[in-house]
N, C-alpha and C positions, 0 to 999 in steps of 0.2 A: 533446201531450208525454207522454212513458210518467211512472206517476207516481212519485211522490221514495220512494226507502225508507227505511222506518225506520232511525235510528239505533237498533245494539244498546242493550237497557241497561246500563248497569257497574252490575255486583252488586258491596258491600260485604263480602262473604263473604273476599277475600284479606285485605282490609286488617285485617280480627276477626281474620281467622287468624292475621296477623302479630301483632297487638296480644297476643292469646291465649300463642303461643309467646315473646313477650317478658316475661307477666308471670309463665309457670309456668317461666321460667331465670333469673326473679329469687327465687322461690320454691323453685327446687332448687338454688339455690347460697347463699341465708340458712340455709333448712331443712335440706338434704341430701335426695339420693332418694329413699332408701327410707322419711324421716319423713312424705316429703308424699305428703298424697290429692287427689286428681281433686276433692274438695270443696274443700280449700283454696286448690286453683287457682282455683276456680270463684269460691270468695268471695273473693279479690284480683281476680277481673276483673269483678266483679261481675255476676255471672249465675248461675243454680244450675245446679245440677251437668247434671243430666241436660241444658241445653239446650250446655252446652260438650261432650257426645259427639255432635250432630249437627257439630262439628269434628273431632273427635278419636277413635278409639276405645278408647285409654287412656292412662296417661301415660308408659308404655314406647316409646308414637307419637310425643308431645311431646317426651321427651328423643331419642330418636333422629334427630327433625329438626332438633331445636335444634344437636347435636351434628355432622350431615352438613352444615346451613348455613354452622356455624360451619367445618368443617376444607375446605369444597370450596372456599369463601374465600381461607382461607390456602394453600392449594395453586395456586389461580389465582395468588396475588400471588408465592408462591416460583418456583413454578415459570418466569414471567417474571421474574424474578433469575435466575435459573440458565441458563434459554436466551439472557438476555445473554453469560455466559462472558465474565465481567470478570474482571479481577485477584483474586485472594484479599481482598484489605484489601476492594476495593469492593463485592464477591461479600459479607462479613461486614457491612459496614456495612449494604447494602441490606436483609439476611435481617432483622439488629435494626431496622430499621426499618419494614418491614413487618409483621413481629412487633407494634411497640406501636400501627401503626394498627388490625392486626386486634382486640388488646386494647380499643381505642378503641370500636370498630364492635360487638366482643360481649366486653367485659366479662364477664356473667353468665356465658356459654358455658364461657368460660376457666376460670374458677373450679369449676363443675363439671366441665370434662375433668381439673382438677389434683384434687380431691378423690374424683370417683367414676369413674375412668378403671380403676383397681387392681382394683376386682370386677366392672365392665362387661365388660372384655374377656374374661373368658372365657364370656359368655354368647356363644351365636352368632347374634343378632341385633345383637349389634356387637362382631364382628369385625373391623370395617372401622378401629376404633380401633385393633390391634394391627399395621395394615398401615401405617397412618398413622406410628405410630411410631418404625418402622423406615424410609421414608423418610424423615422429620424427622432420624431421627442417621445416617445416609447421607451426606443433602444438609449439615449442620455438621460432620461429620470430614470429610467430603471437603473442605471448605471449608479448614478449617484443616491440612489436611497438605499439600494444595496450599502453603499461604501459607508453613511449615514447608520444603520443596523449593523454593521460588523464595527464601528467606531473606527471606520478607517480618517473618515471625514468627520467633522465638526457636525456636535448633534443639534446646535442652534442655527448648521444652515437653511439657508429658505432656499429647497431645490428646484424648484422653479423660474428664481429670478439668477441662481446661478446655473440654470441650463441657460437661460436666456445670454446668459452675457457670455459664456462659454461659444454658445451656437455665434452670435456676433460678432463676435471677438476673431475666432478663427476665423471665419469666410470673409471677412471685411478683408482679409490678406489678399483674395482676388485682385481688387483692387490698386495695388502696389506691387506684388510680386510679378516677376520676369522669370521663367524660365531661364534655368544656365546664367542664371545673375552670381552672386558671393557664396549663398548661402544653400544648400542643397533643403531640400524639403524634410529632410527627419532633423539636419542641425535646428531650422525654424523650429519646428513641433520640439524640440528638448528645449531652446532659450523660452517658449513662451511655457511649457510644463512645469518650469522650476519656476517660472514667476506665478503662475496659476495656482500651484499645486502647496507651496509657503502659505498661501491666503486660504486653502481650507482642508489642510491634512492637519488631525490631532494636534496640538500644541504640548509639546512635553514638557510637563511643570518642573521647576528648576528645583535643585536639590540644596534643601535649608539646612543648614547645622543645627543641631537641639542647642541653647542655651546650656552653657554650664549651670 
């Protein structure tokens, strides 16, 4: 009989990496970017510095893939929204909900795209944040001006200032939300839907009795 091959080993090297990327985007979104060093990563993941760069080469590395995991994510989940080509209402509903799992899944990330996204993007190694952007209010005004021409939505809203407050509204959640807290991340997206969705779905006009 030819003889058996080895099983590869599984090196522990992804799963550090992960662990690693998980504790320096809880560390750049308590701290902020520019406060934290490659040390105090290190000493929250508890290893010193120098053996966190046989991971990492700096922490411009670390946010940038904390930041590409977190948005190639949320673009896999939108983007299957949008190649369904549902209705507007279901098209909206789906994006906020996708929206609070991605929150769910990376919290930390969130928090730093909402606080240091403003001076990131004009460095050009993330650029890819100011592309991102721009499809994000693409894919929510299209959403709702669609909903707007089919008269799903109110045709005196201004869809601009309700993407704006839609977009803030949900991600401001980062901020507050816990993972494995009370409320599962589609409960969230349904209690904030029906308070959203009362404020600008059609208003159906109440039914008058003719006068005798």
């Amino acid at each position: 009989m030819p003889p058996t091959k080895k099983k590869p080993q599984v090196t522990a090297v992804p799963a550090r990496r992960r662990e690693i990327l998980g504790t320096a985007a809880e560390v750049f979104a308590e701290q902020g970017y520019n406060a934290t060093t490659v040390r105090k990563i290190a000493d929250h993941a508890g290893m010193l510095a120098g053996s966190l760069y046989y991971h990492f080469d700096s922490k411009e590395s670390m946010l940038e893939e904390i930041l590409r995991t977190f948005l190639d994510e949320l673009w896999e989940g939108y983007d299957t929204v949008l190649d369904a080509e549902s209705g507007p209402r279901e098209t909206l509903e789906a994006l906020v909900t996708e929206s609070f799992r991605e929150i769910d899944r990376h919290r930390a990330a969130v928090a730093i795209y909402q606080k240091e996204s403003k001076q990131l993007v004009v460095q050009e190694r993330f650029a890819f944040l100011a592309e991102s952007q721009r499809r994000f209010e693409k894919a929510w005004l299209s959403t709702l001006e669609r909903g707007v021409a089919a008269e799903v939505f109110r045709a005196d809203l201004d869809i601009r200032l309700t993407y704006r407050f839609v977009r803030d509204t949900v991600w401001v959640a980062a901020s507050w939300y816990r993972p494995g807290g009370q409320h599962s991340p589609e409960e969230i997206a349904r209690q904030y839907l029906s308070m959203v969705l009362d404020g600008i779905a059609v208003r159906e006009q109440p039914y008058l009795n003719s006068p005798m």
